[in-house]
C-alpha positions, -999 to 999 in steps of 0.1 A, spaced: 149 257 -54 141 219 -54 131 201 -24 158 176 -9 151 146 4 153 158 43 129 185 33 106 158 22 109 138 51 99 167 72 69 171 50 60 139 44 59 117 77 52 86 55 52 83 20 22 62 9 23 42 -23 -1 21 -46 11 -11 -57 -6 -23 -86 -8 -57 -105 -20 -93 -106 -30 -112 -78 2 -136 -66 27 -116 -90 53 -112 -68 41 -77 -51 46 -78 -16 82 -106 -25 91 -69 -46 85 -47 -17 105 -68 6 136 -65 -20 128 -26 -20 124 -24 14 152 -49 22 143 -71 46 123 -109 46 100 -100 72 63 -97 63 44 -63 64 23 -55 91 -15 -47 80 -33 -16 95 -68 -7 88 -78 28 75 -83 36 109 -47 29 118 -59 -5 140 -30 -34 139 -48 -66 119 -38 -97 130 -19 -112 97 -32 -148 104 -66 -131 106 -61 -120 65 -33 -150 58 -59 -175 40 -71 -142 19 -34 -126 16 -27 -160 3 -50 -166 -24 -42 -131 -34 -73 -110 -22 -63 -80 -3 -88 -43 13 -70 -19 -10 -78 7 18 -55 -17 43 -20 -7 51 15 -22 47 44 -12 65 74 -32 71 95 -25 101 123 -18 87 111 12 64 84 29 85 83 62 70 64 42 37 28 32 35 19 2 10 -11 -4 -5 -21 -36 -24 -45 -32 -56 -59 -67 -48 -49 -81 -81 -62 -75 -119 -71 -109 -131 -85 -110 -167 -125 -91 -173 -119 -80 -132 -137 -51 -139 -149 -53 -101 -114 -49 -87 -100 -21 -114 -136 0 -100 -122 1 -65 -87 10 -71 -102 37 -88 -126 48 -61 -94 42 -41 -73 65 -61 -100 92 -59 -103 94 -20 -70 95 -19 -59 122 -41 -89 146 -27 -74 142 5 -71 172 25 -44 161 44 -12 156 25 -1 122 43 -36 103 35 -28 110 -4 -11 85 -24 21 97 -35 30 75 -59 15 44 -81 38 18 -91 
């Protein structure tokens, strides 16, 4: 019998997702849309610490982002965002620690420190 959504809930106590693509392509404008709301995400470290968004803003802004950092928007707690920090052209740097990224994450042993999902 297929899981429904409420079961998944009760599993999962935040769904954690991967956002991938360019640097300044719109991502975190996207989210907002999905998440509905205009606010701007709040940024945890891995360790679950509140950073200070003007602490990141000149970096955020120029489109360099800690893949390992966390987004979540007020309005839609129970998801976790990740940033891939941008794939620029020959950015061979950046595509080797999304995949290091990926791989600590999906040998997880606990189930809500996995990505879930890559978009």
């Amino acid at each position: 019998m297929p899981l429904s959504a409420q079961d998944v809930r009760e599993k999962f106590a935040r769904f954690r997702i991967l956002v991938v693509g360019r640097a300044n392509a719109g991502k975190t404008t996207l989210l907002q849309k999905v998440c509905n709301t205009t606010e701007k995400p709040e940024i945890f470290d891995g360790e679950g610490n509140k950073i200070d968004a003007d602490v990141v803003k000149s970096s955020v802004d120029r489109g360099y982002h800690d893949i390992s950092n966390e987004l979540v928007f007020r309005s839609n707690p129970g998801f976790v965002f990740h940033d891939s920090c941008g794939f620029e052209a020959g950015g061979e740097d950046e595509f080797k620690k999304m995949k290091e990224f990926v791989s600590k994450r999906a040998s997880a042993r606990k189930l809500n420190e996995r990505i879930h999902a890559i978009w």
